[in-house]
C-alpha positions as CSV (number, residue, x, y, z in Angstrom):
1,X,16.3,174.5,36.8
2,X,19.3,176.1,34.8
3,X,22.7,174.9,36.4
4,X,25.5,178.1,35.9
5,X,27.9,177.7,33.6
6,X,31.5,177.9,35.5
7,X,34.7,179.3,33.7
8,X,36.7,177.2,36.2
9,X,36.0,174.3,38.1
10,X,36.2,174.7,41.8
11,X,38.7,172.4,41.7
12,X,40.0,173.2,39.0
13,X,44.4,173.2,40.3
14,X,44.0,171.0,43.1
15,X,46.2,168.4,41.9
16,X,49.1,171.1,41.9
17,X,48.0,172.4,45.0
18,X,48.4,169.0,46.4
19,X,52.2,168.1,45.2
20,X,53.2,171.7,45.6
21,X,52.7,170.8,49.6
22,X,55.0,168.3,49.6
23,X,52.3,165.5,49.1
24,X,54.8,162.5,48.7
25,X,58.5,162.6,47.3
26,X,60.1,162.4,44.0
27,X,62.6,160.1,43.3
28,X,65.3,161.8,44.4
29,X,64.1,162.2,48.0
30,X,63.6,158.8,48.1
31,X,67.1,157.0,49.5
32,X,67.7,153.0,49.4
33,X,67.2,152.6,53.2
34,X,64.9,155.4,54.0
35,X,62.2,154.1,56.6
36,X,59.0,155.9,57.5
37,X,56.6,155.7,60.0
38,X,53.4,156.6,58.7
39,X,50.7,158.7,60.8
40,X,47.9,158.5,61.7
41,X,46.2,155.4,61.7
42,X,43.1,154.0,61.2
43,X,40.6,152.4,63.5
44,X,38.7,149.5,61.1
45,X,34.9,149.3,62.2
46,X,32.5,146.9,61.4
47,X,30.8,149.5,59.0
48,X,34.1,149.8,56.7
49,X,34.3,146.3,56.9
50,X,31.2,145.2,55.9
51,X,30.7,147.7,53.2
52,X,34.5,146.8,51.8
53,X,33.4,143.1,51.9
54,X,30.3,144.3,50.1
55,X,31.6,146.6,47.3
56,X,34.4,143.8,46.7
57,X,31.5,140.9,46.6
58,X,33.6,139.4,48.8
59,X,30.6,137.6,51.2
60,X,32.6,135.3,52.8
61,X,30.6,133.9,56.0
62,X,34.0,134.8,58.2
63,X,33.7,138.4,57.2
64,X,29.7,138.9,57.5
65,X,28.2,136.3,59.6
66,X,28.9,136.4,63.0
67,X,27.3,133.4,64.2
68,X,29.3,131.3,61.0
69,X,32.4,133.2,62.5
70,X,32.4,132.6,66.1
71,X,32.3,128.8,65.3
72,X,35.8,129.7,63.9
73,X,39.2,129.5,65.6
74,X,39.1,133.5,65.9
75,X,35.4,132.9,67.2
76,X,34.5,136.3,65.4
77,X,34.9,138.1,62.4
78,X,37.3,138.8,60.3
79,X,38.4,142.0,58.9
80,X,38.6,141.2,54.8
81,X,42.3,141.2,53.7
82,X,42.3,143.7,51.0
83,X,40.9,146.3,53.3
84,X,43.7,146.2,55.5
85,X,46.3,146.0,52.5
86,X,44.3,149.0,50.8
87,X,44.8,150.7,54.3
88,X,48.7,149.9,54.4
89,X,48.7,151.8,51.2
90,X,46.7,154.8,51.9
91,X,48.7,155.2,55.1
92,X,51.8,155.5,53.2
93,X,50.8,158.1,50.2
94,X,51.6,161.6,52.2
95,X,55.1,160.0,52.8
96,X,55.6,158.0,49.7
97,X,52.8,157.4,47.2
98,X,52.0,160.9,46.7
99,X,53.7,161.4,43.6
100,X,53.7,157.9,42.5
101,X,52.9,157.8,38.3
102,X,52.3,154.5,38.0
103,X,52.1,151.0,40.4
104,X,53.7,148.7,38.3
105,X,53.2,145.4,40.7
106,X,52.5,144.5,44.1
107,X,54.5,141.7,45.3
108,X,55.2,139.5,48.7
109,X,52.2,140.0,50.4
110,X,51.9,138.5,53.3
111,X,49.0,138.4,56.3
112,X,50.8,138.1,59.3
113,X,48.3,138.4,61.5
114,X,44.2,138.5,61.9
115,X,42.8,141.4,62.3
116,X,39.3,142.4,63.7
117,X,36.9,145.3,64.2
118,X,37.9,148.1,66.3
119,X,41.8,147.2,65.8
120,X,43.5,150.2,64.6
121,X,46.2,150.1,61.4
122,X,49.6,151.9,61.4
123,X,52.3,151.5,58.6
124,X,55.9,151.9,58.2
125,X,57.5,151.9,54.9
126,X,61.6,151.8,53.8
127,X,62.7,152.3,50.5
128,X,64.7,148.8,49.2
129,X,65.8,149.8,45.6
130,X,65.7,152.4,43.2
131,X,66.4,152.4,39.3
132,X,66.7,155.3,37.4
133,X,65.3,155.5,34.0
134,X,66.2,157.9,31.1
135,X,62.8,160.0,31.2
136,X,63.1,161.8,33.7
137,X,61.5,159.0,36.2
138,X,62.4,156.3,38.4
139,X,61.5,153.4,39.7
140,X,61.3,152.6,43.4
141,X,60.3,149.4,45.4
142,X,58.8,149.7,48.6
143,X,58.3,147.5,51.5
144,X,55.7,148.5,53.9
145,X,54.4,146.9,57.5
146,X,51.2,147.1,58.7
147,X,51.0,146.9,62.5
148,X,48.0,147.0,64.7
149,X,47.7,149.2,68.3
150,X,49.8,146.7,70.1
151,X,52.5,146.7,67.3
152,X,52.1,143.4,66.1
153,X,52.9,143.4,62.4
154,X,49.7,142.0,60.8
155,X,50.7,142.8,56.9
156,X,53.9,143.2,54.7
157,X,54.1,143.5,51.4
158,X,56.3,145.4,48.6
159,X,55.3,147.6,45.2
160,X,57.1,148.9,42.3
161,X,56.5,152.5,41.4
162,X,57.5,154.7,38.7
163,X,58.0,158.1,40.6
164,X,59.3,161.9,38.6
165,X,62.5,163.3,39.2
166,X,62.2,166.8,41.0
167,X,61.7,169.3,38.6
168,X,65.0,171.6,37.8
169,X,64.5,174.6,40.0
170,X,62.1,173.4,42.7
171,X,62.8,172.9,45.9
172,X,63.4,170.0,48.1
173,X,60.7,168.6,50.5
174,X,61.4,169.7,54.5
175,X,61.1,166.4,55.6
């Protein structure tokens, strides 16, 4: 079988598409102070969990075996860290990351709390410096909170991103 030859790919502009619908802020949208609350959440099951745990090779008994965890203080398992810090950061990306050009570091992190299957993640983010730099870019640390469904913080941490200036000419985002 012959595959067709496209001019275009079907996604071909996407990425454009994307930022031109307000998918994150620039720089200058972005004042020291700012908070956010990020929505929707995410309810973790023991399917993302597992196969996180898996992909990552991290096979820690307290995050696969539930007999090896319910002989642990939680007496069940846990949901691996990075999947709730990965989670904290793909909450915030429609509000903040969106535009983001580069992570330089992620810093302070923090797990505040357990967390287990079926508990859902929320984040709230603020803006805690900027710097500008002479390209036409800045940099931006940001400190987010995960929270679960009660509103028990569970995660902070902070990151350092390089994020563009608005373009001359384009408009400012609604929100």
């Amino acid at each position: 079988m012959q595959r067709r030859k496209s001019k275009s790919s079907p996604v071909a502009g996407l990425a454009h598409l994307v930022l031109s619908m307000g998918y994150g802020r620039y720089f200058d949208e972005l004042e020291v102070g700012r908070q956010f609350r990020h929505w929707p959440g995410r309810t973790i099951t023991e399917f993302d969990d597992t196969l996180f745990s898996l992909m990552s090779m991290n096979q820690h008994p307290v995050h696969i075996d539930e007999h090896y965890a319910g002989e642990t203080q939680h007496a069940r398992r846990l949901v691996v860290g990075p999947l709730v810090i990965s989670l904290a950061i793909g909450l915030s990306q429609a509000d903040v990351g969106g535009r983001v050009l580069e992570t330089l570091n992620y810093s302070e992190i923090r797990h505040l709390a357990p967390v287990f299957h079926g508990d859902t993640v929320y984040a709230e983010s603020s803006i805690v410096s900027k710097q500008e730099l002479p390209d036409g870019r800045g940099i931006v640390i940001v400190a987010t909170t995960a929270l679960n469904q009660r509103g028990e913080a569970i995660l902070s941490m902070q990151r350092k991103l390089v994020i563009p200036k608005r373009p001359e000419g384009e408009a400012p985002c609604a929100s």
